[in-house]
N, C-alpha and C positions, 0 to 999 in steps of 0.2 A: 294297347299293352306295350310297355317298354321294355325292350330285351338290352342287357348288359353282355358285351363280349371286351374279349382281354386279348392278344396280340404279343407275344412276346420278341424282341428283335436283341441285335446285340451290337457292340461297335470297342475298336479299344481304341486307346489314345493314353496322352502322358500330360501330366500337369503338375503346379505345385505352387503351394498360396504364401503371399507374398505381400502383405501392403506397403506399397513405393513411400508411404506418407509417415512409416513410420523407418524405428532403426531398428539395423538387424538384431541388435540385442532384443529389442521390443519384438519384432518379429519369432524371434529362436523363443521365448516365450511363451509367445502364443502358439504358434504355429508347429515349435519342434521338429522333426527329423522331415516335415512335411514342405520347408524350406528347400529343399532340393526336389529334383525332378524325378520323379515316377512316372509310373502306369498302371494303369488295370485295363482288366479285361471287365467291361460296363454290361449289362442287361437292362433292357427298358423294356418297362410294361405298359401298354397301350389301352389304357381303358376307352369306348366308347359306349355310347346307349342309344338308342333309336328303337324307328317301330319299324315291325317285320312284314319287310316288302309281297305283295301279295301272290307276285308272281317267279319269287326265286326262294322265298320261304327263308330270305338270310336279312340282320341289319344292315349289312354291307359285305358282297362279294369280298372274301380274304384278298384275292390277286388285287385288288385294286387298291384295298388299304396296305399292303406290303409295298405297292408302287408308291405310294404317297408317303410311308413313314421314310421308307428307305434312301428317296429324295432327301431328307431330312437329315436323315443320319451318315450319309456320304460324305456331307459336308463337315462332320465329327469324327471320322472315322481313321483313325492311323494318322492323326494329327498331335500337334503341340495348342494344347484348350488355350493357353494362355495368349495364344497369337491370332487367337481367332476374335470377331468383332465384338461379340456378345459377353467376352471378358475383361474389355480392358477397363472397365471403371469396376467392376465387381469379384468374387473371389470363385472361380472354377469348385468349387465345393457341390459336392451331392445333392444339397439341399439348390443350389443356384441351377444345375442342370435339369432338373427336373421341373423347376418355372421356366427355363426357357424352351425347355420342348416343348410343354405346354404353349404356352403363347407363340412360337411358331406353327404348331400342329393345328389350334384349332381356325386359321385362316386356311386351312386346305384342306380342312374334311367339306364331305358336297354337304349342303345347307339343310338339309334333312336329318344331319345324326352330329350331334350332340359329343365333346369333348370331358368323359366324365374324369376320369385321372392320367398320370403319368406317375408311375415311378422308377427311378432306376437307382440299379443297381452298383456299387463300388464294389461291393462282395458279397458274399454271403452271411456276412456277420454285419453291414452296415445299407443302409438303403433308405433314399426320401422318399417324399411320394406329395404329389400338388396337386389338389384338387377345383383349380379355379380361382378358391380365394380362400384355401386354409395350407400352413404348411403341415407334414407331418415326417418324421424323423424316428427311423426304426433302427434295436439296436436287439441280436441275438445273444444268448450266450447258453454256453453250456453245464451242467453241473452233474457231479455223480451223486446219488444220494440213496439208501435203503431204509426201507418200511416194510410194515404190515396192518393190515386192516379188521381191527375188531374195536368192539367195547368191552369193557373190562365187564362190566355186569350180567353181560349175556355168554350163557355157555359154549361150550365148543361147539355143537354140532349148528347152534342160533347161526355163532359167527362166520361158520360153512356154511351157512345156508344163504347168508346175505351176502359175503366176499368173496364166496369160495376160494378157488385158490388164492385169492391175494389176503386171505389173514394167514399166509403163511410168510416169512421173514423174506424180503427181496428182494430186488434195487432197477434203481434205471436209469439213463442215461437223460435228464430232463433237459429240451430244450426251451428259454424262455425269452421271449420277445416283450420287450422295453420300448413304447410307441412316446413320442414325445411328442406337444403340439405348441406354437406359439409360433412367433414373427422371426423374421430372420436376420438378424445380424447386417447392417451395410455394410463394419470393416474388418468383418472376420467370413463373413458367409455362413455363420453356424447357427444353425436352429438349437442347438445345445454345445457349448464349449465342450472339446474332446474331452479334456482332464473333466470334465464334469460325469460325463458318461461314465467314463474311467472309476470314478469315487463309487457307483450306482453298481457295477462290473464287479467292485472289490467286495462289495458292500453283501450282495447277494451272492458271493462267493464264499464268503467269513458265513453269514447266515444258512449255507444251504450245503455246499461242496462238499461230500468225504463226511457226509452226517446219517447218523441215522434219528431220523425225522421223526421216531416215534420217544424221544429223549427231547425234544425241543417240548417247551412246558405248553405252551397254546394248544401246537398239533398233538402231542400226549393226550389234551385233556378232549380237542374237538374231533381228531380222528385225521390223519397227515393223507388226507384225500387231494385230488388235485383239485379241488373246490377250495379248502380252504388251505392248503398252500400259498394260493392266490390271495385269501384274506390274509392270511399274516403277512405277505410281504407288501400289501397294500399298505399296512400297519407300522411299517416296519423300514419302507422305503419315503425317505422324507423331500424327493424332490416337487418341487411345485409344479415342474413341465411337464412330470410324467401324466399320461391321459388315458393310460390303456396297459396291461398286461395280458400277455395269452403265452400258457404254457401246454407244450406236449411231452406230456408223457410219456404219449408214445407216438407212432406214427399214425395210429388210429381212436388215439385218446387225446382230446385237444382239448381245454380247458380257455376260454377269455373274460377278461373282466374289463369293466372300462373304470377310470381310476378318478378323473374330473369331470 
């Protein structure tokens, strides 16, 4: 039986994407305010998988895997990305650090357990993730929106009885995760163009923000559940990389749908 454990570490540094081959007009472009140098504060999640050792009842002792990621991440850590060796033909981007953890990481796990993901973090609103041989590209955002939950044919007490309190009028604060999947970019490093996300951001902004959800004609007619929230904006969202939605509700109401 294969047990999956996750690993979270962190590291900051500064970078900013740049292709030498093009001009900075062409650069300012593409790249935007991202042509100068920044930082963040990064989070890397360390997926592995293996079978459960018989005499320590773990996939692998934590201390050991903190020694071997954090070897890893020393070498990233309070740096200039762009100076380091693993970026000088490539673009320091989200989507790039997360293949190269990967393919550093999984020549030093011990030969029993298994390299299942990597991903890390730029913030909280943006983060990749490499699973060996697929990229993926995850994008938050937030919206305010109110509802209530009933059908119009069934009486008040029906509609108390199935929604309870929520066929009464109310809102929340929804957050929604935009998963993107495809190959990566050589002269950009983007698994999706910023300004692309961006369009998807606005998009689901105009559709959803500062609404109340039971006045949108689909959700009116199917019921503005977080089920099919998810279908309308399946519907509704026309990029071809998108691969995945998952909205919360709440912090205990979590909704996902896969889109491709």
């Amino acid at each position: 039986m294969r047990i999956f454990l996750t690993k979270r570490f962190s590291f900051s540094a500064c970078h900013r994407f740049y292709n030498k081959k093009w001009s900075k007009k062409k650069n300012e472009k593409i790249f935007g305010k991202n042509i100068n140098f920044h930082g963040h504060n990064y989070k890397v999640d360390v997926g592995v998988e293996g079978e459960i050792d018989k005499e320590t009842g773990m996939v692998i002792n934590i201390d050991e895997l903190k020694n071997i990621v954090n070897e890893v991440i020393s070498e990233f850590d309070h740096k200039n990305l762009n100076e380091l060796k693993y970026f000088k033909e490539i673009q320091p981007t989200v989507e790039n650090i997360s293949k190269i953890f990967y393919e550093i990481l999984k020549e030093k796990l011990p030969e029993n357990l298994k390299l299942h993901k990597i991903t890390v973090y730029e913030s909280d609103f943006l983060w990749a993730s490499f699973y060996g041989n697929e990229n993926e590209l995850s994008k938050k955002i937030n919206f305010y929106s109110s509802h209530k939950l009933l059908k119009k044919d069934f009486d008040k007490e029906k509609n108390l009885k199935i929604f309870g309190k929520c066929s009464n009028f109310h809102g929340h604060e929804y957050s929604l995760i935009l998963k993107y999947k495809g190959e990566v970019d050589k002269e950009t490093g983007f698994l999706v163009k910023r300004e692309e996300i961006e369009k998807d951001v606005k998009n689901v902004k105009k559709l959803l923000d500062y609404k109340d959800l039971n006045k949108i004609k689909f959700l009116k007619e199917k019921n503005p559940t977080g089920e099919n929230i998810l279908i309308y904006l399946k519907n509704k969202l026309k990029n071809k990389k998108i691969s995945g939605l998952t909205l919360y509700e709440t912090d205990e109401n979590i909704f996902e749908m896969e889109v491709n």
